[in-house]
C-alpha positions as CSV (number, residue, x, y, z in Angstrom):
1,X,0.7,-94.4,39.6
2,X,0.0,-91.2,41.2
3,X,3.0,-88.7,41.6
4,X,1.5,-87.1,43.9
5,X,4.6,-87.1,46.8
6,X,7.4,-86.6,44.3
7,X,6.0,-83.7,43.2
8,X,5.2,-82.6,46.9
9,X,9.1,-83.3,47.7
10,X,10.6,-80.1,46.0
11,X,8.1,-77.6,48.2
12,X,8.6,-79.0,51.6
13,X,10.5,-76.4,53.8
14,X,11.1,-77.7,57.6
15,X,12.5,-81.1,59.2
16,X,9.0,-81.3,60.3
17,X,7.6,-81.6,57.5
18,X,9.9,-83.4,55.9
19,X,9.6,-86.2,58.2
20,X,6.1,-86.7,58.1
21,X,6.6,-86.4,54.1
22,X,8.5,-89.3,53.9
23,X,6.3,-91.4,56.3
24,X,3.2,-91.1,54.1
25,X,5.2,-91.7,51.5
26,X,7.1,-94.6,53.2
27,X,4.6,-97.4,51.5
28,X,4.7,-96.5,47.7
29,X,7.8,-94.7,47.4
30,X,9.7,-97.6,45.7
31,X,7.1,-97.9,43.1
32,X,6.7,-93.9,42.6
33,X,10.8,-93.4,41.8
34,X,10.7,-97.0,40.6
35,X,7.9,-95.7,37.4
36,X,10.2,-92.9,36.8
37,X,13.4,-94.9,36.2
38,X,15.2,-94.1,39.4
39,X,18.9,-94.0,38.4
40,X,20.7,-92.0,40.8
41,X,21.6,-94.3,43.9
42,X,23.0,-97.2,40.5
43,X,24.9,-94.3,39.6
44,X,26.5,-92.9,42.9
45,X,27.2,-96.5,43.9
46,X,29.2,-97.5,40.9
47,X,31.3,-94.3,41.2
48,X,31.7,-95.3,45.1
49,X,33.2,-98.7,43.7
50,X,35.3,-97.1,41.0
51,X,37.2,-95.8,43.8
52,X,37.1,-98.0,46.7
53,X,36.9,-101.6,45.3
54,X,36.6,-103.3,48.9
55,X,33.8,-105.3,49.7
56,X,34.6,-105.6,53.4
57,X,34.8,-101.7,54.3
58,X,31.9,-100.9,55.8
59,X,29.8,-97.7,54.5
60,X,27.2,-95.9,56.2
61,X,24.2,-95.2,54.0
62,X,22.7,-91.9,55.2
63,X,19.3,-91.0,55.1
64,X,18.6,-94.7,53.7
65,X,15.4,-94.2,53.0
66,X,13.6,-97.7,52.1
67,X,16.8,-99.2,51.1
68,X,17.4,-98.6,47.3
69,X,19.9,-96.9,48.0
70,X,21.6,-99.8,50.0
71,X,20.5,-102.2,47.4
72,X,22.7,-100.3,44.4
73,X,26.0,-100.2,47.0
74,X,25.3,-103.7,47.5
75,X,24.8,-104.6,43.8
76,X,28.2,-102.7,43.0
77,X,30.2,-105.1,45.5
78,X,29.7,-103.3,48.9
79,X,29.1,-106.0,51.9
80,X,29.0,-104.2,54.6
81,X,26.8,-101.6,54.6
82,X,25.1,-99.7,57.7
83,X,21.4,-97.3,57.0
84,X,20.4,-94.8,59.3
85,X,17.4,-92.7,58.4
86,X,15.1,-90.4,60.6
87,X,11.7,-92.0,58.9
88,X,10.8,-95.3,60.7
89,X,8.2,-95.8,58.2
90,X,11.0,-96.0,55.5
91,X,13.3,-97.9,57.4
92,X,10.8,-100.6,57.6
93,X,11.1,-101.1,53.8
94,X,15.0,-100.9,54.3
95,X,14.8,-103.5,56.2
96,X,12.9,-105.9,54.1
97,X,15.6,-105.5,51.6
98,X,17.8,-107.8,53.5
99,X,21.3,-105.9,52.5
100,X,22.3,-103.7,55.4
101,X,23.9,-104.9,58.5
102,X,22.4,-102.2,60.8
103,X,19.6,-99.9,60.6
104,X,18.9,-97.1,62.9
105,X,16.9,-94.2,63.6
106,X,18.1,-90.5,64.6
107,X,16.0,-87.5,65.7
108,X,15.8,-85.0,62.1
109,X,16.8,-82.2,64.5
110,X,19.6,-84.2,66.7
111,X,22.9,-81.2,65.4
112,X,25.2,-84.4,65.7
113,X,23.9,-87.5,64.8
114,X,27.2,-89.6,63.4
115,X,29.9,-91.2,65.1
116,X,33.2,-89.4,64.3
117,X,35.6,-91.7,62.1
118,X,33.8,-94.3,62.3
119,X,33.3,-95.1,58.6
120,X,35.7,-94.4,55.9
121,X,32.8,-93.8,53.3
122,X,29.5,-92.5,53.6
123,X,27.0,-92.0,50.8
124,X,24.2,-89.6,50.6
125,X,22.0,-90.4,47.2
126,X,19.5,-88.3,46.9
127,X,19.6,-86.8,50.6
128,X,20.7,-83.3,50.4
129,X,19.3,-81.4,48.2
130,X,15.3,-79.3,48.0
131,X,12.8,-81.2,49.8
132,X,14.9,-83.5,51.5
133,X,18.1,-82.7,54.0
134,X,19.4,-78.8,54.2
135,X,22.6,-77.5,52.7
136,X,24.5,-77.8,56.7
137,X,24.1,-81.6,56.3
138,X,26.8,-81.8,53.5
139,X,29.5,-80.6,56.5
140,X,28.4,-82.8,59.3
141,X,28.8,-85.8,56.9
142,X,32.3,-84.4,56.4
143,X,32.7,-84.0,59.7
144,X,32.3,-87.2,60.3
145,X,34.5,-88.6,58.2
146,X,38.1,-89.2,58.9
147,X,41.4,-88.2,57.0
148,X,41.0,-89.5,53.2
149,X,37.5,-90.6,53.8
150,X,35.0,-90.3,50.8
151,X,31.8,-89.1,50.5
152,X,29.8,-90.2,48.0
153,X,26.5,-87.9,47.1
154,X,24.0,-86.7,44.9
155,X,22.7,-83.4,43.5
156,X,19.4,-83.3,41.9
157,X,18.3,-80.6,39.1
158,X,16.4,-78.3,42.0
159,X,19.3,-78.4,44.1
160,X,21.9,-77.4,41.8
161,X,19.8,-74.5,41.1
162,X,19.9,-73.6,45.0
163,X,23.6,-71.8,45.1
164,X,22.9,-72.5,49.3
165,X,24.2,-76.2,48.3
166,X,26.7,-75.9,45.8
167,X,28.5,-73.3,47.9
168,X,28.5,-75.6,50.4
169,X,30.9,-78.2,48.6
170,X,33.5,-75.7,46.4
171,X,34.3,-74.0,50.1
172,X,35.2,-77.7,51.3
173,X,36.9,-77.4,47.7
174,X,38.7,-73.9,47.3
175,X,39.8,-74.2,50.9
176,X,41.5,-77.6,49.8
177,X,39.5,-79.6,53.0
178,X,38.6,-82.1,50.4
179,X,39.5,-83.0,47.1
180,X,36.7,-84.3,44.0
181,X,37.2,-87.3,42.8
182,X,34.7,-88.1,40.5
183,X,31.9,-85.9,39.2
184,X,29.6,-86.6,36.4
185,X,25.8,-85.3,35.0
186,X,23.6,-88.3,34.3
187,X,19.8,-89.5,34.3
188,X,18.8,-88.9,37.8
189,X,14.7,-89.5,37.0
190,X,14.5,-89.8,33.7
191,X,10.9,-89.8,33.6
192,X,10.2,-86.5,34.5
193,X,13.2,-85.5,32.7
194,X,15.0,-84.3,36.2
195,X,18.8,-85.1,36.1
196,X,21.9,-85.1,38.4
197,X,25.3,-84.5,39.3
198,X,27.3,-88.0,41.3
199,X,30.1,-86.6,43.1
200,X,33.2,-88.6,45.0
201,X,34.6,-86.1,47.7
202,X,37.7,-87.1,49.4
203,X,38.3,-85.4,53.0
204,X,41.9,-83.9,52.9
């Protein structure tokens, strides 16, 4: 298995390129994180649960992907959940996972693409971070959110290295916006040796 586009991920630099990353890498993603023991979205999802047991609330799955994402919040008890992801390519392997209720597209450069409040969780595994959505994402996400909503997200190794994304979340924090919930270091990829940090983020 060549890992030729995860190692491309960490270098890509505009929404442009980004996008047409992840359509190449649409049709052999799965397999490429799959090799390296992909254990982030298990992870994020489990933490989701051990805060919001309810299998009927819906939760929006941002930046999807293929859908193994959807299939760890479905696997921890979620029913409901919703994928939107700016890759078609990727959504068309989302969708052949048969867990989400919806799935939709956006435009990478749209400022605003959620609906305010309507979701009282929203999980981003794996989405911001180096290579994949910029550090501005993590406040539209809150934005979206209402009172007491949770976000549920990832940081890999490269992007906690980036201060541009941890900044982002201990102003939410040290402004008291949002309280954390849940934090915990843990096998993100453990075959390249690449770890992350799981983080529940409740919006004050």
């Amino acid at each position: 298995m060549s890992d030729k586009y995860l190692k491309d991920t960490y270098n890509l630099d505009t929404p442009q390129a980004t996008r047409a990353h992840y359509q190449k890498w649409a049709s052999s993603y799965d397999a490429e994180v799959g090799a390296h023991g992909y254990a982030t979205p298990g992870r994020v999802a489990e933490a989701l649960w051990s805060k919001l047991p309810e299998p009927q609330t819906p939760i929006l799955d941002y930046g999807c992907g293929t859908g193994l994402s959807g299939e760890a919040l479905h696997a921890a008890g979620f029913q409901v959940i919703d994928g939107i992801d700016p890759t078609p390519k990727m959504l068309k392997g989302a969708a052949a996972k048969g867990v989400y209720r919806t799935l939709s597209t956006f435009e990478i450069t749209d400022p605003s693409p959620l609906e305010q409040d309507a979701y009282r969780a929203i999980t981003a595994i794996g989405v911001i971070g180096a290579g994949a959505a910029p550090p501005e994402v993590f406040d539209l996400l809150m934005h979206a959110l209402p009172k007491h909503g949770l976000l549920a997200f990832s940081f890999n190794d490269h992007t906690l290295e980036d201060p541009s994304y941890t900044t982002r979340l201990t102003d939410w924090l040290d402004m008291g916006a949002a309280r954390l919930l849940f934090r915990e270091y843990g096998p993100h990829l453990p075959g390249m040796d690449l770890k992350s940090d799981v983080y529940i983020v409740e919006k004050a």
